[in-house]
N, C-alpha and C positions, 0 to 999 in steps of 0.2 A: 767664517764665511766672509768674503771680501766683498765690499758693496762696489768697490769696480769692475771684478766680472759678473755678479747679477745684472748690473746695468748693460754690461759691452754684450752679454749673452742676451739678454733680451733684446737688445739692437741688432746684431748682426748672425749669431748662433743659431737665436731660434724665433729667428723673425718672423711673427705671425702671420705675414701676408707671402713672400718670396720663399720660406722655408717647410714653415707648418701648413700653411690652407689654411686657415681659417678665417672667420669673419667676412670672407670675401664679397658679400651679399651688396654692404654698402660700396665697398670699394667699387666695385665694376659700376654704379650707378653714380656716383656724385664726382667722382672724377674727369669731368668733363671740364674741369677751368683748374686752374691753381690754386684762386680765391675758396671755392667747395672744398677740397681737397685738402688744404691749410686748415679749414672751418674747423673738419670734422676730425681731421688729426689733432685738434688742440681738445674739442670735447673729449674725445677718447683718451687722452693724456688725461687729462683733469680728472675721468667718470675712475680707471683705470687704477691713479695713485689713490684718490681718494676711498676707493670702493676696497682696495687692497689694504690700506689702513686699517679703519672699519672691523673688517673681517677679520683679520689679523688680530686686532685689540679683544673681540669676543670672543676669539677662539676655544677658549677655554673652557667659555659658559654656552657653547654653541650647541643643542641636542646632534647630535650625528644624525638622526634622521629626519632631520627636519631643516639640515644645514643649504641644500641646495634654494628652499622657498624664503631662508633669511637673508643668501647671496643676494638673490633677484630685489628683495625689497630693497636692502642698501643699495644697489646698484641703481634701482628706478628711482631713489631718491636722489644722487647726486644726477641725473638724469633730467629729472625735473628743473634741477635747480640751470643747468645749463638752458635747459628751454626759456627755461622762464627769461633768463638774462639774456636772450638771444631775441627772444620774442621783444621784448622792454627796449634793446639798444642797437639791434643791428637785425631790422626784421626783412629786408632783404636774402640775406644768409638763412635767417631762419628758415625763409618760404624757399630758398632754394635746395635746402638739406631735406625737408620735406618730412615723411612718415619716416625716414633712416634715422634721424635723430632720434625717435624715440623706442627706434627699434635697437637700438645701442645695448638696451636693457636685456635684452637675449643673445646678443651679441657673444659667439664662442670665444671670442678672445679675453675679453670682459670675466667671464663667469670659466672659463680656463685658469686663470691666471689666482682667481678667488679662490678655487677648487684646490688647485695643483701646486699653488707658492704657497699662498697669503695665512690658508687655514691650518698650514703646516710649519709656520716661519716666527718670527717675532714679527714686530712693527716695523722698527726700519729697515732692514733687507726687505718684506715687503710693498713697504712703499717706495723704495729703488727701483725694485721690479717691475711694480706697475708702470713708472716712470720709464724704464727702461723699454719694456712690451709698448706702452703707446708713442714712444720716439720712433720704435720700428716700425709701429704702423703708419706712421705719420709720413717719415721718409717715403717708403714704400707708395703711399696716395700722391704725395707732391711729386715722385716723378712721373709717374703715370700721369697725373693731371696736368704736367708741364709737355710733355711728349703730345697729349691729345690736343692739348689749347694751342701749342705752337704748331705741330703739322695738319693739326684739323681745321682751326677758325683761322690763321695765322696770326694771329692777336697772345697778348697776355698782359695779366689782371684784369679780364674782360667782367665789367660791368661793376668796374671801381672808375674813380677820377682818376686814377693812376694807370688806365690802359692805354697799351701802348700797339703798336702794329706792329709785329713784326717782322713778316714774310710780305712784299710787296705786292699787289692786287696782280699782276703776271707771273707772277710763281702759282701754278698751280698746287691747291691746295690739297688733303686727303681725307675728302669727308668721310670716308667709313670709321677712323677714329674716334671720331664723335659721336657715334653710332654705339648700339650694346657690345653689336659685334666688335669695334674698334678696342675696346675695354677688353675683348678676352685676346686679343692681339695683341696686344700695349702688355697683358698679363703676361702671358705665357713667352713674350718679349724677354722681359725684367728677370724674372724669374730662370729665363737660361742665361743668361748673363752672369746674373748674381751664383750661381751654380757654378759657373767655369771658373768665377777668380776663386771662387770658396777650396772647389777640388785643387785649381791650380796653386794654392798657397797652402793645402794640406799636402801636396805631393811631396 
């Protein structure tokens, strides 16, 4: 098994958000700025490799029917451990990710990737994969959150010292981006896009 297409396939092949569906719960809600959407792509890396280890390393001695309620706890652990450190050092982010962060823990991409790689794999092709799965999720929210923060607020890095303006107060702006509704516009956007080069570079 080659740890470069584990990785390239969880980024682009079977990209949790544009490809598969899943997870989309947070996505469509904290994608409203770059800075959210950055946040919550770096937990979900983190909760994703780490949680895929984990599983992976027990595999063995895991009861089969009791494997889904052992996923969920490692996952709520490294789960935690990100709240915690978010709570502690950038409690901003924190309050702005909200109940999504710790709903991470049931998260289908999360407890897909434990299920369908990790509990089936070794260690390191696992923990690629997770790496691999939350880089796709992560791309996936930062452009959505870069599309909604620049044609909705015209701003970006809003609500860092590093914001900047970037559409000029006479450009009218597109507030329904910002909006629930703008999130499944911004989705189903992305997602035929990413479709057309996908078909057009398998034809």
């Amino acid at each position: 098994m080659k740890l470069s297409k584990v990785l390239i396939d969880g980024i682009f092949k079977n990209n949790p958000i544009l490809i598969q569906l899943i997870g989309l719960c947070s996505v469509l809600a904290v994608t409203t700025t770059v800075v959210n959407s950055f946040s919550m792509g770096m937990a979900v890396i983190f909760v994703a490799a780490m949680s895929n280890t984990v599983v992976s390393a027990i595999r063995k001695i895991t009861p089969d029917k009791i494997r889904i309620p052992i996923f969920i706890v490692v996952i709520a652990t490294f789960v935690t451990i990100v709240q915690m450190v978010l709570n502690a050092y950038a409690l901003s982010i924190y309050n702005a990710l909200g109940i999504f962060l710790p709903l991470i823990v049931v998260n289908c991409l999360i407890l897909g990737r434990a299920e369908g790689f990790a509990y089936k794999n070794k260690v390191l092709p696992s923990l690629v994969d997770g790496i691999g799965a939350g880089i796709g999720y992560t791309l996936s929210v930062l452009l959505m959150g870069l599309i909604r923060e620049i044609f909705g607020s015209g701003t970006l890095l809003a609500g860092t010292a590093m914001e900047i303006q970037v559409l000029p107060d006479f450009i009218p702006k597109i507030g329904v981006l910002v909006a629930p509704t703008g999130a499944f516009i911004t989705l189903g956007f992305l997602i035929a896009v990413f479709k057309y080069f996908v078909n057009k570079k398998m034809a």
